[in-house]
Every structure is written in C-alpha cells, then in structure tokens.
MIKOL-881510 format. One line per 3 residues: number of its first residue (from 0); their letters; for each residue x, y, z of N, C-alpha, C. Coordinates in steps of 0.1 Angstrom, whole numbers. Layout:
// MIKOL-881510
NUM) A) X:Y:Z:X:Y:Z:X:Y:Z ~ ...
//
This chain:
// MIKOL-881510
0) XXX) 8:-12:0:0:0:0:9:12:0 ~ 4:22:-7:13:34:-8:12:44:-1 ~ 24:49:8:14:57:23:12:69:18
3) XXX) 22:74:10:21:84:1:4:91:-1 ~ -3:81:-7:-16:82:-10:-25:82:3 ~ -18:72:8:-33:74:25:-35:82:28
6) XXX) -43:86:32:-44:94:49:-49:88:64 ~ -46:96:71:-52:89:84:-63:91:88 ~ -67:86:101:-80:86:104:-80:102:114
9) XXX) -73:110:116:-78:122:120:-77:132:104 ~ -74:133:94:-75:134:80:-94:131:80 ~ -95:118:81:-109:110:80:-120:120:82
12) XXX) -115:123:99:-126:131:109:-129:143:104 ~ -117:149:100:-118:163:93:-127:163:83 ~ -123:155:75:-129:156:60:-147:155:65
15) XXX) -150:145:73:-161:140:76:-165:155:83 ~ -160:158:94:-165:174:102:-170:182:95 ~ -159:184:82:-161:197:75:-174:194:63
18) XXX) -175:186:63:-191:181:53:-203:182:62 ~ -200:175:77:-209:177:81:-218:192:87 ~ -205:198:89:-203:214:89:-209:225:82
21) XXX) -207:220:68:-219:223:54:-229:221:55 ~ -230:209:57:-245:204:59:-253:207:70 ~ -249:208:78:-254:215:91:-260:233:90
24) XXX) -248:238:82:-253:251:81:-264:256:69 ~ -259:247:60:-270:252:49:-284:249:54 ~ -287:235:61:-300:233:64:-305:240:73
27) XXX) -295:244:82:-303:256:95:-302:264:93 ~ -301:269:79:-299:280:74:-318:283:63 ~ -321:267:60:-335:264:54:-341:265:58
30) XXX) -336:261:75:-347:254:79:-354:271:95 ~ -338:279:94:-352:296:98:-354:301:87 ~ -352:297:74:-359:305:63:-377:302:61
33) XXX) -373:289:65:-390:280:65:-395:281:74 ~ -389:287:89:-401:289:100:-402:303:99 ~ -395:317:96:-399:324:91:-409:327:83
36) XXX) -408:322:70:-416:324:62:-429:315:70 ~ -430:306:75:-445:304:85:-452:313:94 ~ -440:319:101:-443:327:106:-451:343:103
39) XXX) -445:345:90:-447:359:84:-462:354:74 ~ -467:343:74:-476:335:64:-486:337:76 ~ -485:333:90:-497:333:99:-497:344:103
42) XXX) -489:355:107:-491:368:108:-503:376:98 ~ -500:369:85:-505:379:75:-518:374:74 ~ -524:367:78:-536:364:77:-546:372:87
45) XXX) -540:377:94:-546:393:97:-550:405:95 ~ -542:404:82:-539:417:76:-549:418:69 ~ -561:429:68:-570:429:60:-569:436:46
48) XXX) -560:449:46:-557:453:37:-542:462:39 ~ -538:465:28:-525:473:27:-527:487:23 ~ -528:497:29:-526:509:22:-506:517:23
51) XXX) -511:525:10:-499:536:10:-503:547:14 ~ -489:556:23:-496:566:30:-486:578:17 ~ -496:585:17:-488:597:8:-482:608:6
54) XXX) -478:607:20:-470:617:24:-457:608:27 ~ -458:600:34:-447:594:33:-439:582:27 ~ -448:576:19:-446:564:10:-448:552:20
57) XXX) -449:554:31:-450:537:38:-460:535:33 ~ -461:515:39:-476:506:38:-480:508:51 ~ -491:512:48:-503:513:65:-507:499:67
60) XXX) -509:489:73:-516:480:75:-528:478:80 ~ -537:473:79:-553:476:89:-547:459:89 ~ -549:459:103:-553:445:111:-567:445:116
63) XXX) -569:430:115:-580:424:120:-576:423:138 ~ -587:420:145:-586:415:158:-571:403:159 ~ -564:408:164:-552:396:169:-561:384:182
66) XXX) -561:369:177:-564:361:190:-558:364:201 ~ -564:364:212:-557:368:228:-546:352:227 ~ -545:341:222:-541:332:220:-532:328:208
69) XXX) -522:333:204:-511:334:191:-502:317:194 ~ -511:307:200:-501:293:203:-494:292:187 ~ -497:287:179:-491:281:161:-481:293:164
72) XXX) -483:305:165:-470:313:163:-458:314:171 ~ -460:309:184:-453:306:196:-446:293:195 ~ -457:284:187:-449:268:183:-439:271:173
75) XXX) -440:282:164:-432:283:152:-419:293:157 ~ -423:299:164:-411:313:173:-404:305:180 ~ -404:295:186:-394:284:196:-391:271:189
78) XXX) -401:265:185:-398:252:175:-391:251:166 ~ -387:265:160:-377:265:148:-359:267:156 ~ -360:269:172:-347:267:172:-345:248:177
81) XXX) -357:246:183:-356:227:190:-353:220:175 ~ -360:224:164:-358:216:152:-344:220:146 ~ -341:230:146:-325:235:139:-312:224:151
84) XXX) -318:225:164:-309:218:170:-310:202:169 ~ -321:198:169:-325:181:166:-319:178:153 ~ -320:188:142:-309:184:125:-301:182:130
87) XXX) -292:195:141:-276:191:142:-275:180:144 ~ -281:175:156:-280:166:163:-276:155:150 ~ -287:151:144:-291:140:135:-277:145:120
90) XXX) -276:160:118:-261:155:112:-249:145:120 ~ -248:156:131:-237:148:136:-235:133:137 ~ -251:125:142:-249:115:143:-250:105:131
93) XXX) -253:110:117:-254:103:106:-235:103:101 ~ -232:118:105:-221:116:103:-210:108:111 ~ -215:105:120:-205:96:133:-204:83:124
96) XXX) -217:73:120:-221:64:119:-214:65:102 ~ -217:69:96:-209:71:79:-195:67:84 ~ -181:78:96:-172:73:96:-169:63:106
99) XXX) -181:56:110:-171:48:120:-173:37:110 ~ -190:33:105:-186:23:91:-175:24:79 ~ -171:35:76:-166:36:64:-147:33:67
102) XXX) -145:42:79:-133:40:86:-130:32:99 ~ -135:25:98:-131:21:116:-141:6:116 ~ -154:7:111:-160:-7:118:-153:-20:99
105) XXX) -157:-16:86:-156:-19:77:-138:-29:79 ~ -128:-21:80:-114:-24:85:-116:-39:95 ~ -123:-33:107:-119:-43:117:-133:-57:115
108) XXX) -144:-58:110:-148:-67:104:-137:-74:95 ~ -134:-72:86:-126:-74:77:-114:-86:88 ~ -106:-78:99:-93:-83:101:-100:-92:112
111) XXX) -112:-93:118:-121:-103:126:-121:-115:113 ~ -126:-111:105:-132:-122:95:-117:-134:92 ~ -107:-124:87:-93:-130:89:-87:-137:100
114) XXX) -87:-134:111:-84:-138:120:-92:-153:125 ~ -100:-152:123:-113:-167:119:-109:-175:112 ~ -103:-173:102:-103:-183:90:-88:-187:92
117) XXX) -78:-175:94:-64:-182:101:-64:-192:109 ~ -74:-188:124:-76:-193:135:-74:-211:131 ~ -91:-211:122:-92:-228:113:-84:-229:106
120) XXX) -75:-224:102:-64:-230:92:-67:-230:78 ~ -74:-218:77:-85:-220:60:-74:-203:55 ~ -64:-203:48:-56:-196:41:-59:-192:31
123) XXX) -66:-199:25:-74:-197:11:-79:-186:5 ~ -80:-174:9:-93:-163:9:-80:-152:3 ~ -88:-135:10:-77:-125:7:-85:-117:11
126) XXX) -75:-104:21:-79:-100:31:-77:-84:21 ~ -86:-80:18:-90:-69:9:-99:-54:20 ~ -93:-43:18:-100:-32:22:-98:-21:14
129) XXX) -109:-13:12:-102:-2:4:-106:10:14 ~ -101:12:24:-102:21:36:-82:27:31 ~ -81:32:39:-68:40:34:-61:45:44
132) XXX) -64:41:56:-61:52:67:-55:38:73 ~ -48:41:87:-40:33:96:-46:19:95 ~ -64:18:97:-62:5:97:-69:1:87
135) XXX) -65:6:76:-65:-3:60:-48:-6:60 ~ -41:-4:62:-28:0:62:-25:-17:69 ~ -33:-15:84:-32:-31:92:-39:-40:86
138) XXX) -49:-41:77:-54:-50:74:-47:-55:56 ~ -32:-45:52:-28:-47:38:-17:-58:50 ~ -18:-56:63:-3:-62:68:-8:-75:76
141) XXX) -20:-79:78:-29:-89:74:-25:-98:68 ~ -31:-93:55:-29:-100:39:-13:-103:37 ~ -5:-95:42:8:-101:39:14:-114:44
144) XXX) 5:-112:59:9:-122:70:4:-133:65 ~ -7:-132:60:-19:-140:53:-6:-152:41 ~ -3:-145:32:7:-148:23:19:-154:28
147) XXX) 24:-151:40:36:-157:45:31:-169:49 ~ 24:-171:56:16:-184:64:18:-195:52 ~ 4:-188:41:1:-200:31:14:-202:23
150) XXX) 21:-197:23:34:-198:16:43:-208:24 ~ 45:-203:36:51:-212:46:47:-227:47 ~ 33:-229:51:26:-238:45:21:-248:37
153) XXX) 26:-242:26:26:-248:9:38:-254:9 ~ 48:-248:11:62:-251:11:68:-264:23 ~ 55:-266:30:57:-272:40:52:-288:39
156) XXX) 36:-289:34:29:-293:26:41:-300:14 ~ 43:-290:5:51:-299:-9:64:-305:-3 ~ 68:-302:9:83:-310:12:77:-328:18
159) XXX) 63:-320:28:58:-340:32:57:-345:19 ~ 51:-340:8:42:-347:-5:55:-352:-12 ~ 67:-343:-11:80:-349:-16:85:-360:-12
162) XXX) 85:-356:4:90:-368:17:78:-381:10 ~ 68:-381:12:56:-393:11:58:-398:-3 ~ 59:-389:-19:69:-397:-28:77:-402:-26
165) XXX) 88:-394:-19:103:-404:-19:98:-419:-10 ~ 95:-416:0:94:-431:9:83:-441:-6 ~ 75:-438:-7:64:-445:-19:71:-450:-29
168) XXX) 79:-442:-33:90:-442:-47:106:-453:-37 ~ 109:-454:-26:116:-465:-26:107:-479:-18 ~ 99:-476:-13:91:-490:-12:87:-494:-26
171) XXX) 87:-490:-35:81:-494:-48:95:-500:-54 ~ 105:-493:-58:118:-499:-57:123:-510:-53 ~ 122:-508:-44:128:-523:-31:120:-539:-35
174) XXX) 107:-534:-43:102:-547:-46:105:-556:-55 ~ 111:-550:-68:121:-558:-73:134:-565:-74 ~ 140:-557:-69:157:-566:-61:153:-576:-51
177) XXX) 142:-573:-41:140:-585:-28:132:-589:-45 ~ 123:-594:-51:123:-610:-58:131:-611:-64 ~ 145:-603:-68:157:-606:-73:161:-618:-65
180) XXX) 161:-614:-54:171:-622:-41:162:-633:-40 ~ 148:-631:-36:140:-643:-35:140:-653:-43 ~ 144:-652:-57:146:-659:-70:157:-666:-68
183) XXX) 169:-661:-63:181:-671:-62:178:-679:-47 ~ 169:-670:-38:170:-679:-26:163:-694:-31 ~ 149:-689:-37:139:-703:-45:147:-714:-53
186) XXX) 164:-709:-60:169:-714:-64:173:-724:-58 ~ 185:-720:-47:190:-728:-40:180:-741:-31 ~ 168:-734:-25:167:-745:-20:156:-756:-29
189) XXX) 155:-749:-43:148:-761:-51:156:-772:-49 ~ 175:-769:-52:182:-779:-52:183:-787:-43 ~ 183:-778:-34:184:-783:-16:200:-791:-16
192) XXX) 210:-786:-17:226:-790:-17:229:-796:-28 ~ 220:-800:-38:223:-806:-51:232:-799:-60 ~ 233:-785:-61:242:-776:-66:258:-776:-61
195) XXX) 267:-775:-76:279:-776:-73:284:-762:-65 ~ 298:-767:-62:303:-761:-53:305:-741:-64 ~ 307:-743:-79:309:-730:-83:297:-723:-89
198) XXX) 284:-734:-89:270:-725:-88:269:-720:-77 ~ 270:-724:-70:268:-720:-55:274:-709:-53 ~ 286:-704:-54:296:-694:-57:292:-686:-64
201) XXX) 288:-689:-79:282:-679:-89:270:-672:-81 ~ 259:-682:-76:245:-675:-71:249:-664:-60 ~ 260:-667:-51:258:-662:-39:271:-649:-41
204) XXX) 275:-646:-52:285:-639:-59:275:-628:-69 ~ 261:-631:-74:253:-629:-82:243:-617:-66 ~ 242:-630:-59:233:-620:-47:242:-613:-40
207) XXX) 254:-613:-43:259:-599:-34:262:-588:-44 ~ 263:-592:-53:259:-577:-63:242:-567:-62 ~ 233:-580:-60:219:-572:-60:222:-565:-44
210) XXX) 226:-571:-35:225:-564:-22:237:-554:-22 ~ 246:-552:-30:254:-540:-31:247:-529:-39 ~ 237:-531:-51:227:-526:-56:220:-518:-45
213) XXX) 213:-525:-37:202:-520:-29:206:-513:-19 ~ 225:-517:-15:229:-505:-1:231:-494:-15 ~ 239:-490:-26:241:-479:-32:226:-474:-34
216) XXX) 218:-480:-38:201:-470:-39:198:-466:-28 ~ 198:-469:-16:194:-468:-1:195:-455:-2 ~ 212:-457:1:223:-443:1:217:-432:-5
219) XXX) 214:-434:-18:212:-425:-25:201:-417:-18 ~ 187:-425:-16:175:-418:-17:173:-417:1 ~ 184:-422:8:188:-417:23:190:-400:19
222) XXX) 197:-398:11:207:-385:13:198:-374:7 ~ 187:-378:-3:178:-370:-9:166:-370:-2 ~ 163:-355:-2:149:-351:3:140:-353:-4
225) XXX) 142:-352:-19:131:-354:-26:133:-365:-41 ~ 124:-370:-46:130:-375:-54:142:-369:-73 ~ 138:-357:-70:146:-347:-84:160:-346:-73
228) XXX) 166:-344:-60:178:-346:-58:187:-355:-57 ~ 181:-368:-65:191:-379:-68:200:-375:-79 ~ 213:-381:-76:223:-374:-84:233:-384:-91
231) XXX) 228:-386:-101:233:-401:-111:251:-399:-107 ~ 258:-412:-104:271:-417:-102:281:-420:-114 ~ 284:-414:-121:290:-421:-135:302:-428:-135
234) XXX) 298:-442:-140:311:-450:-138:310:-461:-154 ~ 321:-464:-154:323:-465:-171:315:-480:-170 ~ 305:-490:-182:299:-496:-178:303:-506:-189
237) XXX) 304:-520:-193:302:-526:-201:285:-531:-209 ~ 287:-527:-219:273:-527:-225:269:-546:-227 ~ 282:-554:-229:278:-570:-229:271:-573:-216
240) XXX) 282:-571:-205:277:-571:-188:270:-568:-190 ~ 263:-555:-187:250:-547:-190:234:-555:-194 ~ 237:-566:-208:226:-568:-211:225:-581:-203
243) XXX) 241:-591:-199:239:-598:-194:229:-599:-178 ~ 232:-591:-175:227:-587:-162:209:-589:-162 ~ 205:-577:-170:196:-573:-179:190:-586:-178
246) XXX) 195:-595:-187:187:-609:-187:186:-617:-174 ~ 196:-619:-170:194:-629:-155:183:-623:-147 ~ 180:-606:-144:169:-605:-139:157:-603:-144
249) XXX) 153:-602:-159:145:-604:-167:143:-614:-165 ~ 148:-628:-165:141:-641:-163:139:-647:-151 ~ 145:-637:-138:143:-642:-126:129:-635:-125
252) XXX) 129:-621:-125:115:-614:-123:102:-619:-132 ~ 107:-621:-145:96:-631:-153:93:-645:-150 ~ 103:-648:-154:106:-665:-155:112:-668:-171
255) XXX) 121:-679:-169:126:-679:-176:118:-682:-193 ~ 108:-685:-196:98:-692:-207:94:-678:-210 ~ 93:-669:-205:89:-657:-204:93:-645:-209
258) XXX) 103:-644:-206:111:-629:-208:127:-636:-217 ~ 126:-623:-228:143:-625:-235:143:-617:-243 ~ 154:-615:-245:162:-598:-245:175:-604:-254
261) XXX) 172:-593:-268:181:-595:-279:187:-578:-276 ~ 204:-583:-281:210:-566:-288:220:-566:-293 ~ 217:-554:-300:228:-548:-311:238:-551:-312
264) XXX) 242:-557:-318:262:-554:-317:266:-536:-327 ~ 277:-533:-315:278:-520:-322:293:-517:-320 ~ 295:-503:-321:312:-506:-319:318:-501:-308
267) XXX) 302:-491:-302:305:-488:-286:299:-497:-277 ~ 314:-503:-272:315:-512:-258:312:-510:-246 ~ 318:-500:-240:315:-494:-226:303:-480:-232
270) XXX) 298:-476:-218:289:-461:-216:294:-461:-204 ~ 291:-444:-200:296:-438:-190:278:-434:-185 ~ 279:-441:-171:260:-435:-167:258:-442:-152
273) XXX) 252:-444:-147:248:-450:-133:242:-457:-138 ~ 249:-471:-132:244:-487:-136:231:-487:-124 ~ 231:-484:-113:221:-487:-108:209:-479:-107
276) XXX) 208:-470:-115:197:-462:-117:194:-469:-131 ~ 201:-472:-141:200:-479:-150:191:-489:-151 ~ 196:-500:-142:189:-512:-138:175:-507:-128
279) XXX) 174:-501:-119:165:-497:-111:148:-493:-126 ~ 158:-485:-134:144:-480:-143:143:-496:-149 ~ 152:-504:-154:151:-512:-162:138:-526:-151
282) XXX) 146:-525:-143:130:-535:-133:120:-529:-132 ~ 119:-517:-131:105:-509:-133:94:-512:-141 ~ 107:-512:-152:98:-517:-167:95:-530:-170
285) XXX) 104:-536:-164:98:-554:-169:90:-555:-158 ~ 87:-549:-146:80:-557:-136:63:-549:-140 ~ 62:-537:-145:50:-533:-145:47:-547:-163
288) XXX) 55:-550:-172:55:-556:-186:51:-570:-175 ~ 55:-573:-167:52:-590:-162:36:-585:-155 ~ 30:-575:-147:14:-574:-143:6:-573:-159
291) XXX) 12:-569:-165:2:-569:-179:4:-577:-191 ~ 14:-586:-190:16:-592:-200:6:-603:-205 ~ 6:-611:-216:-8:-620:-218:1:-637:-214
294) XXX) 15:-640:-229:24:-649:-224:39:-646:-225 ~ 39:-635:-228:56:-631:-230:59:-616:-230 ~ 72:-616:-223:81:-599:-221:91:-602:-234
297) XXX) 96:-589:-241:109:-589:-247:112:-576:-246 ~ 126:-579:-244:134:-566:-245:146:-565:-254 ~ 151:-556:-260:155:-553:-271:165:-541:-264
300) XXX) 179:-541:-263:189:-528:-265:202:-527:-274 ~ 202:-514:-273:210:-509:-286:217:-498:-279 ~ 229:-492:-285:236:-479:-287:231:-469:-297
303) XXX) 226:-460:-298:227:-450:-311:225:-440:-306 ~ 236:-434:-317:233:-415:-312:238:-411:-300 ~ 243:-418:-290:251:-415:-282:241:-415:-272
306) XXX) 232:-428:-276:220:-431:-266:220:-447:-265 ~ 216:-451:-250:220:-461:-248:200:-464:-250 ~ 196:-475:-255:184:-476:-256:178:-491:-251
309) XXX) 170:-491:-242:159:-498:-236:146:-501:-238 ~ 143:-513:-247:131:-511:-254:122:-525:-249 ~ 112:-526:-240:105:-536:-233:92:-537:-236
312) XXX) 86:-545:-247:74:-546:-249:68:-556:-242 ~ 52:-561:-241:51:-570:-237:37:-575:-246 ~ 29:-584:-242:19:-589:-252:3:-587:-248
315) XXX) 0:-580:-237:-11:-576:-227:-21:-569:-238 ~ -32:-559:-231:-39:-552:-234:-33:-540:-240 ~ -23:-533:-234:-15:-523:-238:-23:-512:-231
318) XXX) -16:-498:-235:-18:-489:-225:-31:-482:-232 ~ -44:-477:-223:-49:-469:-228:-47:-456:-232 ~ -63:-448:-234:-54:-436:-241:-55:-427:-231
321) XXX) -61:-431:-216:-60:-423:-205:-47:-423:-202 ~ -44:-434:-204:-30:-441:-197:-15:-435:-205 ~ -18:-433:-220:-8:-430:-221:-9:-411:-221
324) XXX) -19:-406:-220:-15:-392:-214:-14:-391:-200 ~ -16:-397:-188:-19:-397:-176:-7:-409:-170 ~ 1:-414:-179:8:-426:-174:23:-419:-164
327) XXX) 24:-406:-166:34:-403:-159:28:-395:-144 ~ 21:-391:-142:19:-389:-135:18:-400:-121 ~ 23:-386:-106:29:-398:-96:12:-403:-93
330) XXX) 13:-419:-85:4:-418:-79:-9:-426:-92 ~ -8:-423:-99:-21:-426:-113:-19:-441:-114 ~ -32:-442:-111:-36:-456:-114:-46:-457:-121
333) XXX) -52:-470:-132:-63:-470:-142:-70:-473:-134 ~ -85:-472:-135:-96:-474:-132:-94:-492:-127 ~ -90:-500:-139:-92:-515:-139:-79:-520:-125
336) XXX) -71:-509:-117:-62:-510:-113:-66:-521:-97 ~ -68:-531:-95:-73:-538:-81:-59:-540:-73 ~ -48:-541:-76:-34:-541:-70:-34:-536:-62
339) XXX) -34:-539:-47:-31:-526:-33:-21:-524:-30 ~ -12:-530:-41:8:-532:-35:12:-522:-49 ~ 0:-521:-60:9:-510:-73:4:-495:-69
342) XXX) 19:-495:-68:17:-478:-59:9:-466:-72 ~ 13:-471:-84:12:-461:-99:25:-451:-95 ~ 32:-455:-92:48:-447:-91:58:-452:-103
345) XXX) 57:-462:-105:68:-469:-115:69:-461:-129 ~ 66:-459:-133:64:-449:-149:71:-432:-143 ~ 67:-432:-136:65:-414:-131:79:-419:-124
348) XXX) 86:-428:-117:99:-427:-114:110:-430:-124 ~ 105:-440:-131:116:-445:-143:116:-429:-154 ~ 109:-422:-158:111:-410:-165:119:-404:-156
351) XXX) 121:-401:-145:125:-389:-144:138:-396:-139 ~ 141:-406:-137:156:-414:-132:164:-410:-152 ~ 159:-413:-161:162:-414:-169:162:-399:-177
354) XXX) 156:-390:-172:161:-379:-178:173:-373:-165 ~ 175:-380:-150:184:-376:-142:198:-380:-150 ~ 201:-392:-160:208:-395:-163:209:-392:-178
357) XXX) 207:-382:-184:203:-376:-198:198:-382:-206 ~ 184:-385:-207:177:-393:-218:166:-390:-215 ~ 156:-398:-216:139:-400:-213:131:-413:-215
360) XXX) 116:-414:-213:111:-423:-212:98:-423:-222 ~ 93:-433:-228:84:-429:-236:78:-443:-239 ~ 66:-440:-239:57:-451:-239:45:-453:-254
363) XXX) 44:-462:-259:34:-462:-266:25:-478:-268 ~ 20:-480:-281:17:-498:-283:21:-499:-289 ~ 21:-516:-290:32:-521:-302:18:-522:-313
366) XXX) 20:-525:-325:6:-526:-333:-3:-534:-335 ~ 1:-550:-331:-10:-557:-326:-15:-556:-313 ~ -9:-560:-305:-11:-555:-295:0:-555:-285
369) XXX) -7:-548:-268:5:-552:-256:14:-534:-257 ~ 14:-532:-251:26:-524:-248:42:-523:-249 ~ 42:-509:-252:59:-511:-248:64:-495:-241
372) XXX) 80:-497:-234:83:-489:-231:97:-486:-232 ~ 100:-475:-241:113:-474:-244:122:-462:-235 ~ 135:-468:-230:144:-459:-221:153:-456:-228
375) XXX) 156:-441:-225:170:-437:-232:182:-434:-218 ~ 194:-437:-222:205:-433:-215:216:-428:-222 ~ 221:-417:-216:231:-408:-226:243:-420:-220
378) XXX) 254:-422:-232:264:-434:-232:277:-424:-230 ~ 274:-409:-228:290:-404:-229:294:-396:-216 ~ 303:-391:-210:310:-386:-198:302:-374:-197
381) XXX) 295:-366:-186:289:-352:-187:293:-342:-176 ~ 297:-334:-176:299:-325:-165:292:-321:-157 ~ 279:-322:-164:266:-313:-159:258:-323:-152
384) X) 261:-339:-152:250:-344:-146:265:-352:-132
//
C-alpha cells in the first residue's frame, strides 16, 4: 500500500466534520428561512388590507382583531430553534455512523473475519480493504501475514508430499531386487545342496551384487529429500555385462519361458552413466510388462546417437489412451487397477531417473497389440549431470 496516498484517520474526521459542517449550516440556514416564512404567512392572515400613505410612502396595514391566544405562532417562534438543533444533532450522528462504518467498523470486520479463517487453518481467501487510513494500512499487513503463512505452508505441505513420494518411490523400488534375491534364494533350496560347489559361488557372488545394488540406492534416496535430488554416479559400464545382467533378472522377475532380450552389436563397448539407476528404471519396466503381459516380455537394447536404448514390450492389453496421457503422473492408477501393493509410481519414477541420467522415457503400443516402453541413456562422460 502506498502511504504516500493514505491518509489517516484524523484526515478522515476532518474531512467528515467539515461536510458535516456544510451540511449543518445550509439546512439551519432552510430550515429559519422556513419557519420564518410560516411565521410571516400566519401573521398575514390578519392583515385585511395594505394601504400607502402619501406623504410618506410607507404601507399602513389595517389589522384584523389579533387572538388573545397566538399558540401556532409561539410553536413556530421556539420550535424552529428545538428543530434547527435536533438536525444538528441528526447530522452529527449520521455523520458519526458514515465514519465509523466507512473508517473504523468496515477495516476491523474485515481483520475479525481473517483472524477466523487463520484461527481454522483456511488460508485460502484474501484479506482486501479499500479504507486508506492506519487501519486499512493493518489489514494490507494482514494479507501479507496471510501470504507468509500459506506460503510457509505450501512449502511445508510440498516437502511432506516430496518426503511421502520419496518413501512411496523407494518402497516401490525395493520390490524388485528382494524377488531378485528371492529368486536365487527359490533357487538354491529347489536344489536343496544338489548344486555344485561353483553354482553356489556364482549364485551367492550374483546376490551380493543385488544387495550391493540395494545398499548404493538406499544411500542415495537416504541423502535425498526429494526424489529430483538424486544425483546419477557415473562410472564406465560394459554394454555385454550390462545386457547380461539385464537378462538374469528379466528371467528371474519373469521366468525364464517368459522374458528375452536381444541386442545390437555395435562398436560402442562401454557407456559412461549410473548402472544402478539404470537397472533400477530397467526392473521398473519389466515388472510393471510382467502385471500386464498376456504370455511373453521382450526386451531389445542398442547404442545410437550416443544413446543407450531400452526397449521392453510386452503382449497384454496395452496402454490406454488415458494411460498414455496420464501414465506419468505420480500416484495414477487405471480405473481396472485392483493391486493394493501397485503404488502407480513406477512410470513417473523410471522417466524422471532417466532424464536424471540424460535421456527419457516414452511409452506407446506395439501394433497388434500389448505395450511397450522405451528408455534412453546418454552413453558419454557429462559435467553437468
């Protein structure tokens, strides 16, 4: 508010006085012109005639008998000062009542009404006066306070809703590495000690990579408040490893009859990117391809363009067309969705892990049918990520 422009509330009183002041005078100024003139109106009805005298130009008057009883003219001779003073009166008090509504009651309704809705926790509104004086001035400092609060608030609000993603977004995570682990544990005791001494080794050399996996993601989403301050690790990767990997838990999360994964030969070997964000979007995507699939997942990766590419279709219903405008979004689940363990996180975390690590995510159908979802990863060294 610009104080420049205000004024205050003794400004207010003045302005208000001096109107009322006007007004006061002009009408008691009407109002003995109108008991006079009554006055000089019931006088003259006595007057029988007017003469001029001729010698000296006056009017002679001949009167009638005056009543020994003149009360109307006595009501009019004293009544016009009781009535001149009952207007003041009634300016002053129209004028009281104009500034205490206009200045004084208007304002403090106003920062009552605010103070109510703060009280409940209802921020929502906006604390508006167009009064000008000191306490329009408190009620513009109100509305500021008003704005700090819901700001405070909001900001307070979007850090839980961040906090309640991130925790959502690693319980949803965590579900595919533990049936990673569960898969080799089902393994072992299918055999029940039937397995040689360097399967044994391989499996339990195999599970301590997923549980080194799952302490580096931990870490990560420990140290981040929200899920945009994850901060991809770049370490040089082999692209054969890579798909090998790729497969063993494609067919542990699928099963083996199930899921298989062809790729490119090209002439780039290694990428430079975070293998476990990598892998983390890549179970994302085969585990949501294993809830919708009809009898088979495939996945397909390649190098191009200096893009590492992730392509996982599956043979289901495929995505609708709610689903594929609405499929990123956190939290979105279809209608047909009965799952109480699918958070609708998986899509909305795999894009944005994959543009943390320079690429994207993008989903469409394949043309008969079933879905697919393709990942990109940038394959070269970056300063910026």
């Amino acid at each position: 508010m610009d104080k420049v422009k205000n004024r205050s509330i003794r400004d207010s009183i003045i302005k208000y006085l001096a109107v009322c002041f006007i007004i006061c005078t002009v009408g008691n100024l009407i109002l003995y012109a109108l008991f006079d003139y009554l006055q000089s109106w019931y006088v003259s009805k006595f007057v029988t005639v007017s003469l001029l005298d001729f010698f000296t130009g006056d009017d002679i008057k001949l009167w009638k008998e005056l009543p020994d009883d003149m009360w109307f003219y006595e009501v009019l001779r004293y009544g016009k000062h009781i009535v001149v003073a009952l207007f003041s009166v009634f300016c002053i008090w129209v004028t009281v009542k104009k500034f205490y509504n206009a200045e004084i009651k208007t304002p403090i309704d106003t920062m009552i009404y605010a103070s109510e809705r703060i009280l409940h926790d209802d921020l929502d509104f906006e604390v508006v006066s167009e009064c000008k004086n000191e306490l329009g001035e408190l009620c513009s400092s109100f509305e500021k306070m008003r704005k700090n609060l819901y700001s405070s608030n909001y900001e307070l609000w979007k850090s839980l809703e961040e906090r309640k993603r991130l925790n959502s977004a690693f319980s949803h995570d965590l579900r595919t590495p533990i049936t990673v682990l569960k898969g080799y544990t089902e393994l072992v005791k299918k055999f029940d000690g039937r397995l040689s001494y360097e399967k044994q080794s391989d499996i339990i050399m195999k599970m301590s990579v997923q549980v080194e996996r799952l302490e580096h993601y931990t870490e990560k989403m420990s140290s981040a408040h929200k899920l945009e301050d994850i901060i991809p690790e770049e370490d040089e990767i082999s692209f054969d490893i890579l798909c090998g990997d790729m497969e063993e838990v494609g067919k542990l999360v699928c099963g083996e009859d199930v899921f298989s994964i062809s790729a490119k030969k090209n002439e780039v070997s290694y990428i430079y990117n975070d293998r476990e964000l990598i892998m983390q979007v890549f179970e994302n995507i085969i585990s949501n391809a294993k809830r919708y699939m009809h009898k088979e997942v495939k996945c397909f990766a390649d190098i191009e363009n200096d893009k590492l590419r992730i392509i996982v279709t599956d043979d289901g219903r495929g995505f609708s067309d709610e689903a594929l405008r609405k499929a990123w979004q956190p939290f979105y689940r279809g209608e047909e969705e009965d799952d109480i363990e699918h958070f609708g996180l998986g899509l909305y975390i795999c894009r944005l892990l994959c543009r943390k690590c320079g690429g994207d995510l993008y989903i469409s159908n394949v043309q008969n049918s079933g879905g697919k979802v393709a990942a990109e990863f940038s394959v070269k060294k970056s300063e910026s990520r």
